[in-house]
C-alpha positions in Angstrom: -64.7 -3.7 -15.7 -64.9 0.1 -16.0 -67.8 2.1 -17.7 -66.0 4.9 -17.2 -64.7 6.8 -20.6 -61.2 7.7 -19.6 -58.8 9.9 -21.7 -56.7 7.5 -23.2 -58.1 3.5 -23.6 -55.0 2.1 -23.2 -53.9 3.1 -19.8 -55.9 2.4 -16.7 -55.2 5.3 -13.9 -54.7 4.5 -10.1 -58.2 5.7 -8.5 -57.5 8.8 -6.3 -59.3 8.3 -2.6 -57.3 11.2 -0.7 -56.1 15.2 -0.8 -53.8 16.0 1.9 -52.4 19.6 1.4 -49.9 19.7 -2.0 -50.6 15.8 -2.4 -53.1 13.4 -3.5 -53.1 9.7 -2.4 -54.6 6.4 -4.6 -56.4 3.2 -3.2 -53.0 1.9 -2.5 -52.0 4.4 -0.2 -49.5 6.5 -2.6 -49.0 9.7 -2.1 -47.7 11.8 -4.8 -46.5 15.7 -4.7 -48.9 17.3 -6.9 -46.4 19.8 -8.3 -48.6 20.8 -11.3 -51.9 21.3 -9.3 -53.3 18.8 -11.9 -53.2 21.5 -14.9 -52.5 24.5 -12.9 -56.2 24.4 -10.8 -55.1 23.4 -7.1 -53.7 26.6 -6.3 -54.6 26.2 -2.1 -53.8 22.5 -2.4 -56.6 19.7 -1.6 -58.2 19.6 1.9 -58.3 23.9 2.5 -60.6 23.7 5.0 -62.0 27.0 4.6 -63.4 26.4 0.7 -64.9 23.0 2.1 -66.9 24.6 5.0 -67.9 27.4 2.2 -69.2 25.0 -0.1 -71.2 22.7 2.8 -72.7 25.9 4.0 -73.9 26.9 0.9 -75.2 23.6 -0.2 -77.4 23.5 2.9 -79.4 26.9 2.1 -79.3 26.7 -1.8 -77.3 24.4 -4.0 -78.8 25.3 -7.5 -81.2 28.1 -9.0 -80.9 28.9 -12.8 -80.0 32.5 -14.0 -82.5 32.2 -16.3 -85.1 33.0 -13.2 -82.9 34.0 -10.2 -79.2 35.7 -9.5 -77.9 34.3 -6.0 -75.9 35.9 -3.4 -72.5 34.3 -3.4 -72.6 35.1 -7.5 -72.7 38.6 -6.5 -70.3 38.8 -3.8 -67.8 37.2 -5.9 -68.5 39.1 -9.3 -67.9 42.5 -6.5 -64.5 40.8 -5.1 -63.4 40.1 -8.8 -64.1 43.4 -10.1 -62.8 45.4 -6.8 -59.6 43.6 -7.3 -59.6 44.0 -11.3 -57.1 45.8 -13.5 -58.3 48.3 -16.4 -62.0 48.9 -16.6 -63.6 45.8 -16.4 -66.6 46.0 -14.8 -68.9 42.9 -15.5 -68.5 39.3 -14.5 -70.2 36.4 -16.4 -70.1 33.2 -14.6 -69.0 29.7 -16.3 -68.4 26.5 -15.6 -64.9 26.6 -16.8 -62.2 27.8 -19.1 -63.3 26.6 -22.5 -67.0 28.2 -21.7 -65.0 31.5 -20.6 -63.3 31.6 -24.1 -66.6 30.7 -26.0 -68.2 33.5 -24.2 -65.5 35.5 -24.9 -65.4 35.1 -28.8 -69.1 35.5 -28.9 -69.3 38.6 -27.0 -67.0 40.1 -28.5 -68.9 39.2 -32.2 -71.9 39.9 -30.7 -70.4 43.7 -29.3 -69.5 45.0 -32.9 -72.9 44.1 -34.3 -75.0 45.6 -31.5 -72.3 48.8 -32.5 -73.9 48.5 -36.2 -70.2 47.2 -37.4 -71.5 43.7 -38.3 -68.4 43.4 -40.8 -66.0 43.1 -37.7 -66.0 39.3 -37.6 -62.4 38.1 -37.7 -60.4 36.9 -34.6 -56.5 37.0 -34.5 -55.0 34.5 -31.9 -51.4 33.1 -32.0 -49.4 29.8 -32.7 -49.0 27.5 -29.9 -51.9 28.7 -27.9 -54.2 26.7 -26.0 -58.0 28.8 -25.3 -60.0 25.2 -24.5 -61.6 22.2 -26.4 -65.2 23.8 -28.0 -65.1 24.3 -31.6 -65.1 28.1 -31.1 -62.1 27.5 -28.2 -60.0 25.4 -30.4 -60.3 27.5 -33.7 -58.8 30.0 -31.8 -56.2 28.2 -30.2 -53.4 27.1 -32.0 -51.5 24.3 -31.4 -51.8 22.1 -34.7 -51.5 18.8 -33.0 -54.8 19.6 -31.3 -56.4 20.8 -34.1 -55.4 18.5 -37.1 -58.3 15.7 -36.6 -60.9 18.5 -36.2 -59.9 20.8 -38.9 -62.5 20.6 -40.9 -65.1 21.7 -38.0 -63.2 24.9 -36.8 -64.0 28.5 -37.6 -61.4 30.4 -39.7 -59.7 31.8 -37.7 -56.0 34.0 -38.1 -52.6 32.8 -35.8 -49.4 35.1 -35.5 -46.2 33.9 -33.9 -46.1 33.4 -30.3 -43.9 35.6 -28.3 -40.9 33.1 -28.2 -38.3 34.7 -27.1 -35.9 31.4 -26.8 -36.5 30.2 -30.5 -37.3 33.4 -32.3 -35.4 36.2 -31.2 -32.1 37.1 -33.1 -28.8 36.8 -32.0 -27.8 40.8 -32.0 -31.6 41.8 -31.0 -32.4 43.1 -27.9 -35.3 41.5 -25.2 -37.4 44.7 -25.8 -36.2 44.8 -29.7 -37.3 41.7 -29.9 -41.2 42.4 -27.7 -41.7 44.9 -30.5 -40.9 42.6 -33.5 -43.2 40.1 -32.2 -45.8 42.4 -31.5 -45.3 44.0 -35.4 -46.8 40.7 -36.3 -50.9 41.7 -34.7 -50.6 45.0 -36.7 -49.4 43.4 -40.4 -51.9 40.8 -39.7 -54.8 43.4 -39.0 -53.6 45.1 -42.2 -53.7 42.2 -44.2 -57.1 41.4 -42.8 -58.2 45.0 -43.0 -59.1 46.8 -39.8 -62.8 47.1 -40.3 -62.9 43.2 -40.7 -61.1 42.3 -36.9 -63.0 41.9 -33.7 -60.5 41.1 -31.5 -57.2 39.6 -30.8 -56.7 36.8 -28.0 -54.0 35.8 -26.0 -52.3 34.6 -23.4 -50.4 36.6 -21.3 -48.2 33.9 -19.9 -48.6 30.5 -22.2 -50.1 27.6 -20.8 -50.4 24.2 -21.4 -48.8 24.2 -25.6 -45.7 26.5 -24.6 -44.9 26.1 -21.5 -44.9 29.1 -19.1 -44.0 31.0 -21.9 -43.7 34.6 -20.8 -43.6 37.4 -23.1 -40.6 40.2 -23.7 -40.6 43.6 -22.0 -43.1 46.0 -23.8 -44.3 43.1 -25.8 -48.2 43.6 -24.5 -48.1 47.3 -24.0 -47.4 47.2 -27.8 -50.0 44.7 -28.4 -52.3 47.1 -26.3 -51.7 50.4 -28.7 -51.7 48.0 -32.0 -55.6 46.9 -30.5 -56.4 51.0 -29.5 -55.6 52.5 -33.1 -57.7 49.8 -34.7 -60.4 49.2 -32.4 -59.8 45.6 -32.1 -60.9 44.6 -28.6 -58.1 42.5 -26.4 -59.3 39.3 -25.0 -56.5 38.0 -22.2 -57.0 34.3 -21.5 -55.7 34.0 -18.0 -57.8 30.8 -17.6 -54.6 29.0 -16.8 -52.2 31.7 -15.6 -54.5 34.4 -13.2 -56.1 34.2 -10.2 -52.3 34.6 -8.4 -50.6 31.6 -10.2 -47.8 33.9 -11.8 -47.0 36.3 -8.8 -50.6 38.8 -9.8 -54.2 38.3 -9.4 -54.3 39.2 -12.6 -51.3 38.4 -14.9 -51.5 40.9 -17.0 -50.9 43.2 -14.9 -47.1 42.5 -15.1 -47.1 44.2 -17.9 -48.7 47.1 -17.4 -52.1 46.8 -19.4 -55.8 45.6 -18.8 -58.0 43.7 -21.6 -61.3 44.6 -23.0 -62.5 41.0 -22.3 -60.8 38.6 -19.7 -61.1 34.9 -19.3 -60.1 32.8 -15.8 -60.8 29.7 -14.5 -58.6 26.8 -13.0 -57.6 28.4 -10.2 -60.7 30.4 -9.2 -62.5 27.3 -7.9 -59.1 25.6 -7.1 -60.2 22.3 -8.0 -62.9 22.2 -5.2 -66.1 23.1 -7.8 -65.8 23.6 -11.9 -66.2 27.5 -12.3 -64.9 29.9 -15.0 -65.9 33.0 -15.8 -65.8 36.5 -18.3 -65.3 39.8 -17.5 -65.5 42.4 -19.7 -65.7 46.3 -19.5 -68.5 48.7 -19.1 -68.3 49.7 -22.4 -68.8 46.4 -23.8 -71.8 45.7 -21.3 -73.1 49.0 -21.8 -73.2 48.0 -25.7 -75.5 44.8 -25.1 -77.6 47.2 -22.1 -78.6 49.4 -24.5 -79.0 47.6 -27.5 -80.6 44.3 -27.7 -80.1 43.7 -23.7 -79.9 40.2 -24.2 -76.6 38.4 -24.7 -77.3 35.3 -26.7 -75.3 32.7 -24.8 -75.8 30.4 -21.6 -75.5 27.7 -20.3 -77.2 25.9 -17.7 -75.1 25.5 -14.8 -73.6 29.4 -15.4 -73.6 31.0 -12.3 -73.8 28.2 -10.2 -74.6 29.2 -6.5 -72.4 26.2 -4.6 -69.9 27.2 -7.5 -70.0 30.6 -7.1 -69.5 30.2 -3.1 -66.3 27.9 -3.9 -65.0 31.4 -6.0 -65.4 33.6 -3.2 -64.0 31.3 -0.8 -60.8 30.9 -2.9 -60.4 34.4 -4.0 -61.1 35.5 -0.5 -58.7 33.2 0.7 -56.0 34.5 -2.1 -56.3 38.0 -0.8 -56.7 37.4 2.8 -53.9 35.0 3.8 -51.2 37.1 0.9 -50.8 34.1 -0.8 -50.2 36.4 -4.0 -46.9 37.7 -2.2 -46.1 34.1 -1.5 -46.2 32.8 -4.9 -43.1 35.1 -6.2 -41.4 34.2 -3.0 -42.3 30.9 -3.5 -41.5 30.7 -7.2 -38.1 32.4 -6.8 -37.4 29.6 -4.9 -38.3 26.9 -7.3 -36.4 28.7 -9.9 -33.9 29.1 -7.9 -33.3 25.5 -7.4 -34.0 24.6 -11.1 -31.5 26.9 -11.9 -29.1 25.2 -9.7 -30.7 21.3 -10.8 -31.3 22.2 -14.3 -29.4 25.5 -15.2 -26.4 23.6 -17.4 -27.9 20.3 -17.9 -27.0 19.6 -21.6 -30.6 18.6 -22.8 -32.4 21.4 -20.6 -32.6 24.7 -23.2 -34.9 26.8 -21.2 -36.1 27.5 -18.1 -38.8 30.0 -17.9 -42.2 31.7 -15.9 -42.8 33.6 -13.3 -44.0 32.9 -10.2 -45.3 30.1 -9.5 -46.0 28.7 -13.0 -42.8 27.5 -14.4 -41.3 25.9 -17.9 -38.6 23.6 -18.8 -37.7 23.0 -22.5 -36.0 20.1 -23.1 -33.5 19.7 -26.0 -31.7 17.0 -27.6 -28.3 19.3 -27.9 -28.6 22.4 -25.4 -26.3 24.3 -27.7 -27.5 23.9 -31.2 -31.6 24.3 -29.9 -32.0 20.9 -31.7 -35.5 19.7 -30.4 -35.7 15.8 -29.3 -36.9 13.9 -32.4 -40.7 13.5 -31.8 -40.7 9.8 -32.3 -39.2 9.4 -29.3 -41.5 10.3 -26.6 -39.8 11.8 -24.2 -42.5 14.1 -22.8 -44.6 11.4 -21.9 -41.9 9.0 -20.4 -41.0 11.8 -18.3 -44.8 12.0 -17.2 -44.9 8.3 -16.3 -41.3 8.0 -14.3 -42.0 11.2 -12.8 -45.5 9.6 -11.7 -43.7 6.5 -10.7 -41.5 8.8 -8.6 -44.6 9.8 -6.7 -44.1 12.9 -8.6 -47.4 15.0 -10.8 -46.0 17.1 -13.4 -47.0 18.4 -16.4 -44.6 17.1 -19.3 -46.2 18.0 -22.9 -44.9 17.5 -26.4 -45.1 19.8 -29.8 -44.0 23.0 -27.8 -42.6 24.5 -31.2 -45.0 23.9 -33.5 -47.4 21.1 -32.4 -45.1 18.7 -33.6 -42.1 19.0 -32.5 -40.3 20.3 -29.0 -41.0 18.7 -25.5 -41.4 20.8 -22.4 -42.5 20.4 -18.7 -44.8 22.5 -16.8 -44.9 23.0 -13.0 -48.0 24.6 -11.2 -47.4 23.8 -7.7 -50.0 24.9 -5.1 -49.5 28.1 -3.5 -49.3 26.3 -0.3 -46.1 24.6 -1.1 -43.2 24.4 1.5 -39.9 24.7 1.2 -38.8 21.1 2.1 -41.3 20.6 -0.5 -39.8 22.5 -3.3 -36.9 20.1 -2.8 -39.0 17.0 -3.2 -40.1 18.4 -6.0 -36.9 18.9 -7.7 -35.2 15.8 -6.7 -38.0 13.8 -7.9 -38.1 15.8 -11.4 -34.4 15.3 -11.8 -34.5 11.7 -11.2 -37.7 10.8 -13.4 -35.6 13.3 -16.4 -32.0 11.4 -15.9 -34.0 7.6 -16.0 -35.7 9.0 -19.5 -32.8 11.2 -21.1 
């Protein structure tokens, strides 16, 4: 019998014993194409022997030393790396141990800025619907996918949620794509209004949705609007790019797609690449400057922040981003895979949407591809499509409630950058076989 506390009580996984590139094999010798990178994290697949050797080397001169006495060097050649290769002015890098803790540090930094300003009133955080910023209380007040927050509702911070930019269910028939960016964006300024101005701290978002949406991209001009809406009220702009930076959507940074750069920015996932959990926060040298000559002390930590084997992983993976251009390689890549979902997909009566950008891509299944009718809920079809695509030998991503927590069912893929072409085809002949034996 187990001891082991596993995420659902009723289902027993096959035990992992292997990583061998894009897939990962059980006890039995499976081998399944890991075309999600478990939830977006395995971005150089699982046996890159370069991040291995990094780790092992650093474990032999210093596994662990607290930030509470000591910095280390691989934390500051990797907060150097992350900043050289930054967008905006971010200028400061506070290492986590993943991408809840990066959005917790976030929210409280930016609370704790605009009292060290003397603006202690600023206290109010505007997120979106159908966002996903992590599982802490602070994380999931902020997110805001219902289904994830209903049991806990009476624990979270009040927090304000907008309409995501959704372009597929919420944009007019006779509106424009950029009509339609600066609509949705409308919604941060009313709400900020409403609030009053001298009450906001910040807005979060992600620039490409995750997990709840996805691979929801927004419209052109959408961000750059959110970005002026945040300047003429001084509300800071925290990107969560735990999930969709560090090169997963065809950038280091995603945002810079779009043409803007945050006050506050949150990775994760793929900056350790699976190989050691490692988040962290960067923020501008206005907002560090803030805490340096104010209090000087930023009240948060944790104890395995900064994490020298951790932060050794990071540089390895980053450095091995840059280095070997696999940035380049994920839009080559991910044109590919849309390409062939396009062709698989593109006119399959329950498929609605497909959508991303490089390699971090969406399908939105419907019950009637031309009315938008979502599947009815009851029904389950996310997760039977997670189960026959597993029996496939097959790991996607398959979620339910993408239109309001309740209803909708998508699939998300987050293969690793490493991914072949032949592989690409696995993928999508797998996919389409585990969706025809569901729908």
């Amino acid at each position: 019998m187990s001891h082991v506390f596993p995420r659902h009580t009723r289902q027993q996984p096959p035990v992992a014993v292997a990583g061998d590139g894009c897939y990962l094999v059980d006890a039995s010798g499976k081998r399944y194409l890991d075309a999600s990178g478990g939830a977006a994290v395995s971005c150089l697949g699982h046996s890159d022997s370069t991040v291995i050797d990094a780790i092992k080397t650093q474990v032999e001169h210093l596994a662990f030393a607290h930030t509470g006495f000591f910095t280390s060097e691989p934390a500051e050649k990797l907060a150097d790396l992350l900043i050289a290769n930054a967008p905006g002015r971010l200028d400061r890098v506070y290492l986590v141990s993943g991408g809840s803790e990066a959005t917790e540090a976030a929210i409280k930094l930016a609370r704790q800025y605009w009292v060290e300003k003397g603006e202690p009133q600023r206290a109010k955080l505007i997120a979106r619907k159908q966002s996903y910023h992590g599982n802490t209380i602070g994380a999931l007040s902020a997110g805001g996918n219902e289904w994830r927050r209903a049991q806990f509702g009476p624990l979270l911070l009040d927090m304000s949620h907008i309409d995501p930019c959704y372009e597929y269910r919420l944009r007019r028939d006779n509106e424009s794509l950029e009509d339609y960016g600066l609509r949705a964006a409308q919604a941060l300024e009313d709400e900020i209004l409403r609030l009053g101005p001298e009450t906001v701290m910040a807005f979060m978002a992600e620039p490409v949705v995750g997990a709840t949406a996805g691979a929801l991209a927004p419209a052109p001009g959408y961000f750059k609007r959110i970005r002026e809406i945040c300047d003429q009220y001084g509300v800071l702009l925290i990107l969560d790019e735990v999930m969709c930076g560090m090169g997963r959507t065809g950038s280091l940074f995603a945002c810079e797609q779009d043409g803007i750069a945050p006050d506050i920015a949150c990775i994760a996932k793929g900056l350790g690449a699976g190989y050691q959990p490692i988040g962290a926060m960067l923020c501008t040298d206005e907002i560090y400057t803030a805490i340096e000559q104010g209090s000087g002390f930023f009240q948060h930590g944790h104890t395995y922040i900064g994490h020298p084997t951790a932060a050794a992983c990071g540089l390895a993976v980053v450095g091995s981003i840059l280095d070997r251009n696999l940035v380049a390689r994920v839009r080559d890549q991910g044109d590919k895979l849309m390409d062939r979902l396009e062709d698989r997909f593109g006119q399959h009566p329950h498929v609605g949407d497909l959508r991303g950008r490089g390699l971090f891509r969406g399908i939105e299944l419907v019950a009637d591809r031309a009315t938008k009718e979502p599947f009815d809920p009851s029904l389950g079809v996310a997760g039977k499509i997670k189960k026959a695509s597993f029996e496939q030998g097959l790991i996607c991503y398959p979620m339910s409630g993408t239109i309001d927590g309740r209803r909708g069912d998508h699939i998300l893929l987050a293969p690793p950058f490493i991914i072949e072409d032949d592989q690409l085809d696995e993928l999508t002949d797998k996919l389409s076989r585990a969706i025809a034996a569901v729908i």
